[in-house]
MIDOSE-1310 file (N, C-alpha, C; in nm, 2 decimals, decimal comma, always signed):
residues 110
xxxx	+0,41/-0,99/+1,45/+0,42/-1,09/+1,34/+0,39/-1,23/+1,38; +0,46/-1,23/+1,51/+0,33/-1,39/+1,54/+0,24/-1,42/+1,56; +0,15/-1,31/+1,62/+0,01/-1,33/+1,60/-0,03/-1,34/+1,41; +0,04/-1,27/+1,39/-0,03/-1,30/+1,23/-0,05/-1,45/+1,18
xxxx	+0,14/-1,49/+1,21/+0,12/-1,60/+1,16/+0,03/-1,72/+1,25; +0,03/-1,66/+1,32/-0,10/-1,79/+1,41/-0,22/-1,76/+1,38; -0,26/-1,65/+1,34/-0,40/-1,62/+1,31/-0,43/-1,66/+1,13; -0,29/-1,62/+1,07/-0,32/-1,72/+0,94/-0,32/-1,92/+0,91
xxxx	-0,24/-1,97/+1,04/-0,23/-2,06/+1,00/-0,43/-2,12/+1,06; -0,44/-2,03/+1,17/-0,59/-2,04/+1,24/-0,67/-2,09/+1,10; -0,70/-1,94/+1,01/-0,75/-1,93/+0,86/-0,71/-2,12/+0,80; -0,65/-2,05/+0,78/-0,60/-2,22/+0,68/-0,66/-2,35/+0,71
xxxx	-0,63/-2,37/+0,87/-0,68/-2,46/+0,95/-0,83/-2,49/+0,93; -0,88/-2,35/+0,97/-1,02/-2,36/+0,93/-1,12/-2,36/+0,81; -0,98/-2,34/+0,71/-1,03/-2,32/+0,57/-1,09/-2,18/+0,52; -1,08/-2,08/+0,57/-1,13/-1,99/+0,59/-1,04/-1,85/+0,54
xxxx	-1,16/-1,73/+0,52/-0,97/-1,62/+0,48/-0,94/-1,55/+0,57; -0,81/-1,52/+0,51/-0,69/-1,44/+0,60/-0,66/-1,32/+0,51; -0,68/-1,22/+0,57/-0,64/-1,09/+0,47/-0,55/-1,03/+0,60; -0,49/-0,90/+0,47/-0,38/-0,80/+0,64/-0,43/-0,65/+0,56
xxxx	-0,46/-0,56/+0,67/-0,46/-0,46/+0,61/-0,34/-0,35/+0,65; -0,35/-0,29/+0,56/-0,18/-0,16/+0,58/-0,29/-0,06/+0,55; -0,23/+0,05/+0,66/-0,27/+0,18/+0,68/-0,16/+0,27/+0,61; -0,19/+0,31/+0,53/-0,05/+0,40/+0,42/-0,05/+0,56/+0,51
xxxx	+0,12/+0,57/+0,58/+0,05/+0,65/+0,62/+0,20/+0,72/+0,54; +0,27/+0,87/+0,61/+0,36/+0,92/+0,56/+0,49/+0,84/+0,61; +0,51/+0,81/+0,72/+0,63/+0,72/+0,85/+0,64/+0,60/+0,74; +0,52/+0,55/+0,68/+0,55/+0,38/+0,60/+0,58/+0,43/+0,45
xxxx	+0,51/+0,45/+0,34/+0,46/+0,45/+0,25/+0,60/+0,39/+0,21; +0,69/+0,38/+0,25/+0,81/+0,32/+0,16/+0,82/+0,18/+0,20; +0,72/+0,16/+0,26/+0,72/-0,03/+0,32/+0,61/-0,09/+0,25; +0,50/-0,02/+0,20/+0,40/-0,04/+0,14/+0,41/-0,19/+0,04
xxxx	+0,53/-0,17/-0,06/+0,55/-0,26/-0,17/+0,61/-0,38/-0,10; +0,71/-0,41/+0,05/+0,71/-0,50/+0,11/+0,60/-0,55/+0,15; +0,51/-0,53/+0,22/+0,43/-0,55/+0,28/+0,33/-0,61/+0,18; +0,33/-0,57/+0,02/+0,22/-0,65/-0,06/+0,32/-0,78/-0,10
xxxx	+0,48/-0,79/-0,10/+0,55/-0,91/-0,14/+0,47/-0,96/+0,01; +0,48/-0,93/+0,14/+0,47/-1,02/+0,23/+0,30/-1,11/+0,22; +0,25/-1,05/+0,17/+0,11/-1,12/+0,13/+0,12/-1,19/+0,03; +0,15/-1,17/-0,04/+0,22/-1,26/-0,19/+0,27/-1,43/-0,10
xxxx	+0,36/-1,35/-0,02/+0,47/-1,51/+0,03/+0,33/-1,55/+0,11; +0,24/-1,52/+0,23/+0,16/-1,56/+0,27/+0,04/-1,62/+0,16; +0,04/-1,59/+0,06/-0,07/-1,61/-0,02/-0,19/-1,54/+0,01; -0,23/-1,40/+0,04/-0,35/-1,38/+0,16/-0,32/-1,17/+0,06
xxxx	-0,48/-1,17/+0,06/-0,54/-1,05/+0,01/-0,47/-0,91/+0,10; -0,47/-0,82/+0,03/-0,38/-0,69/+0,16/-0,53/-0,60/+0,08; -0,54/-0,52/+0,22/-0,67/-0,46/+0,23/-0,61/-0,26/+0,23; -0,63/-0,22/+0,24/-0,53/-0,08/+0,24/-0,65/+0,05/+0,32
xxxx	-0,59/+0,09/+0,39/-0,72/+0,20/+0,49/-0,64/+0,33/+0,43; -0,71/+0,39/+0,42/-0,63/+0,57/+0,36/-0,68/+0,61/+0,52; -0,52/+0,69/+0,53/-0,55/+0,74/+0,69/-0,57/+0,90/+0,66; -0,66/+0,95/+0,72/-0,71/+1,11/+0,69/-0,69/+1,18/+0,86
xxxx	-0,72/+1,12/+0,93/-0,72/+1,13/+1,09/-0,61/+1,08/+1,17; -0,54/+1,16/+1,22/-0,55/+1,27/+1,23/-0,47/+1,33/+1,11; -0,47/+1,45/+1,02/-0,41/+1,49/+0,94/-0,27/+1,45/+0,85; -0,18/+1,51/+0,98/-0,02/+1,51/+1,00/-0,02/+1,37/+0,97
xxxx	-0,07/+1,22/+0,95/-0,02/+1,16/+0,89/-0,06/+1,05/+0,80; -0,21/+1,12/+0,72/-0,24/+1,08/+0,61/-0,12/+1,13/+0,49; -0,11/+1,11/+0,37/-0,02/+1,12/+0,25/-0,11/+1,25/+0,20; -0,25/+1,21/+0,18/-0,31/+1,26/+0,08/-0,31/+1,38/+0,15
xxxx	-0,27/+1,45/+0,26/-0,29/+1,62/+0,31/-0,15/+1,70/+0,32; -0,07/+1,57/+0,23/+0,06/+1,66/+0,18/+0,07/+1,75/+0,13; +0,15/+1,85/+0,11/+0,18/+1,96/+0,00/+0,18/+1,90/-0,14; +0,14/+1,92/-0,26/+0,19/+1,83/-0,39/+0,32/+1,84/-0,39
xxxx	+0,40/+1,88/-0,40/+0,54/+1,87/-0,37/+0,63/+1,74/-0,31; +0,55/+1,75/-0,17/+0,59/+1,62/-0,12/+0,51/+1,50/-0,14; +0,42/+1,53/-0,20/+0,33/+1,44/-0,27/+0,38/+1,33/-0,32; +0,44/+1,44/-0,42/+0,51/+1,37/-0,56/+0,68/+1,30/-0,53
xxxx	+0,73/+1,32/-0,44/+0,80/+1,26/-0,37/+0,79/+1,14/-0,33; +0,71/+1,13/-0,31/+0,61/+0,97/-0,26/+0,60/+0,92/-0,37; +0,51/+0,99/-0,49/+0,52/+0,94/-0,61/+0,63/+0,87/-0,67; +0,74/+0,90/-0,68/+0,87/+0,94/-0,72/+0,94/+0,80/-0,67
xxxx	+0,93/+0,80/-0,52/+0,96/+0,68/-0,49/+0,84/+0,58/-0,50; +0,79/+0,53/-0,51/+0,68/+0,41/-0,54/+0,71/+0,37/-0,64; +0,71/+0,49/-0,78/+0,74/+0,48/-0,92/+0,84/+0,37/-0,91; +0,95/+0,41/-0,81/+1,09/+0,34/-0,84/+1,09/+0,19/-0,86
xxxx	+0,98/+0,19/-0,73/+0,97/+0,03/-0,70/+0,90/-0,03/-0,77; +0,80/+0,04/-0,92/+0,68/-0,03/-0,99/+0,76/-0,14/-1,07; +0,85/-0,16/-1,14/+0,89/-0,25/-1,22/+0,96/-0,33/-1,17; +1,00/-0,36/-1,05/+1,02/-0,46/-0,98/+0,86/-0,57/-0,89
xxxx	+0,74/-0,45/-0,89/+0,67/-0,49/-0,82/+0,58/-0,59/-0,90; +0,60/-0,51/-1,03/+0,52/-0,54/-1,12/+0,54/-0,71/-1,19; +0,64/-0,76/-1,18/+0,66/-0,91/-1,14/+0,66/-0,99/-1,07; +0,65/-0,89/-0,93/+0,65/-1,01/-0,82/+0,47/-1,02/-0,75
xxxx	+0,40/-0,92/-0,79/+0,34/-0,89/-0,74/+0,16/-0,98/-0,83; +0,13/-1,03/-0,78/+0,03/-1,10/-0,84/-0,14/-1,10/-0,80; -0,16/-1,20/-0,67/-0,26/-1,13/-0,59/-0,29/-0,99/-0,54; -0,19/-0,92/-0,52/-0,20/-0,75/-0,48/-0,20/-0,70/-0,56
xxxx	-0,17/-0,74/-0,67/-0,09/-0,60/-0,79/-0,23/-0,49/-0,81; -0,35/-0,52/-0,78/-0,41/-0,45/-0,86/-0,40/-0,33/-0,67; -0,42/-0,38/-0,55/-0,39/-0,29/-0,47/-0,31/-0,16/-0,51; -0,16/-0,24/-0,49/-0,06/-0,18/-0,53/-0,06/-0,05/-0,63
xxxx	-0,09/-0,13/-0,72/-0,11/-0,05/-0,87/-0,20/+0,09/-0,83; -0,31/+0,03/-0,79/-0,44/+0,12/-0,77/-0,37/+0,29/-0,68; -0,34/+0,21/-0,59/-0,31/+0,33/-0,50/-0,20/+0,39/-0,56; -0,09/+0,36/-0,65/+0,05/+0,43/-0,73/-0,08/+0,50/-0,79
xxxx	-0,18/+0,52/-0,89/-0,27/+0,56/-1,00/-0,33/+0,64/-0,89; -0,36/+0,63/-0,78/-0,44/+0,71/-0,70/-0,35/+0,84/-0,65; -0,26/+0,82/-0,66/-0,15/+0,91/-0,61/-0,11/+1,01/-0,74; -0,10/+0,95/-0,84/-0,03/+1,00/-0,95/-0,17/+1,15/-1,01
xxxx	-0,27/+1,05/-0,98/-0,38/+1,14/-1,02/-0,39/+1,25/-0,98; -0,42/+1,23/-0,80/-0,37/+1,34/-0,71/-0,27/+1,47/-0,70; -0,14/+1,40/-0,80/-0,02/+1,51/-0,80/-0,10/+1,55/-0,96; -0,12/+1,48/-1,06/-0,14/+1,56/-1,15/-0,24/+1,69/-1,14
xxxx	-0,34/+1,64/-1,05/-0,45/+1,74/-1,01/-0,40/+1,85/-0,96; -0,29/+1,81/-0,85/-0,26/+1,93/-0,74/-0,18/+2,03/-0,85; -0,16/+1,97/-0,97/-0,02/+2,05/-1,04/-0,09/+2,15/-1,12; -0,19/+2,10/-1,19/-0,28/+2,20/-1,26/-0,38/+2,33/-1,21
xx	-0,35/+2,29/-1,06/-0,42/+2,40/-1,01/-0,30/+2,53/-0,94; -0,19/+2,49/-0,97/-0,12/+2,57/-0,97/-0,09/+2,69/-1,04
């Protein structure tokens, strides 16, 4: 965290941007919606990597089941995020919509 903040104040300094990117993996995805408030309080773009490699801890090579678990909790945090969340929201948003789509898919092929 201190390198961040010296590499954002660096940005600033130089007038220049500062983005953070989060890697959504299965260990985080419940830090995810902190992590877009913490860019919010920084003022600074959140960039998001979908982790596929190695497998075991991308989201997206879950069972739908546990999928939607993830779903399930994110959902919880949308109406709180949904007002604090400003510069990110469309991140945030995007990847909840990316997820939701995924479980509905996984569900119909059942």
């Amino acid at each position: 965290m201190e390198n961040a903040r010296r590499f954002r104040e660096y940005a600033r300094v130089r007038k220049t941007d500062f983005a953070i990117t989060y890697c959504l993996m299965r260990l985080n995805w419940h830090e995810f919606g902190d992590f877009c408030e913490l860019a919010e309080e920084w003022e600074c773009s959140v960039a998001l990597n979908t982790v596929v490699n190695p497998p075991e801890f991308g989201i997206y090579s879950l069972p739908i089941p546990e999928l939607r678990k993830i779903l399930e909790g994110m959902e919880k945090q949308a109406n709180d995020l949904q007002s604090r969340l400003k510069r990110n929201k469309s991140v945030w948003f995007g990847e909840l919509d990316r997820i939701r789509t995924k479980v509905r898919a996984g569900e119909k092929t059942r």
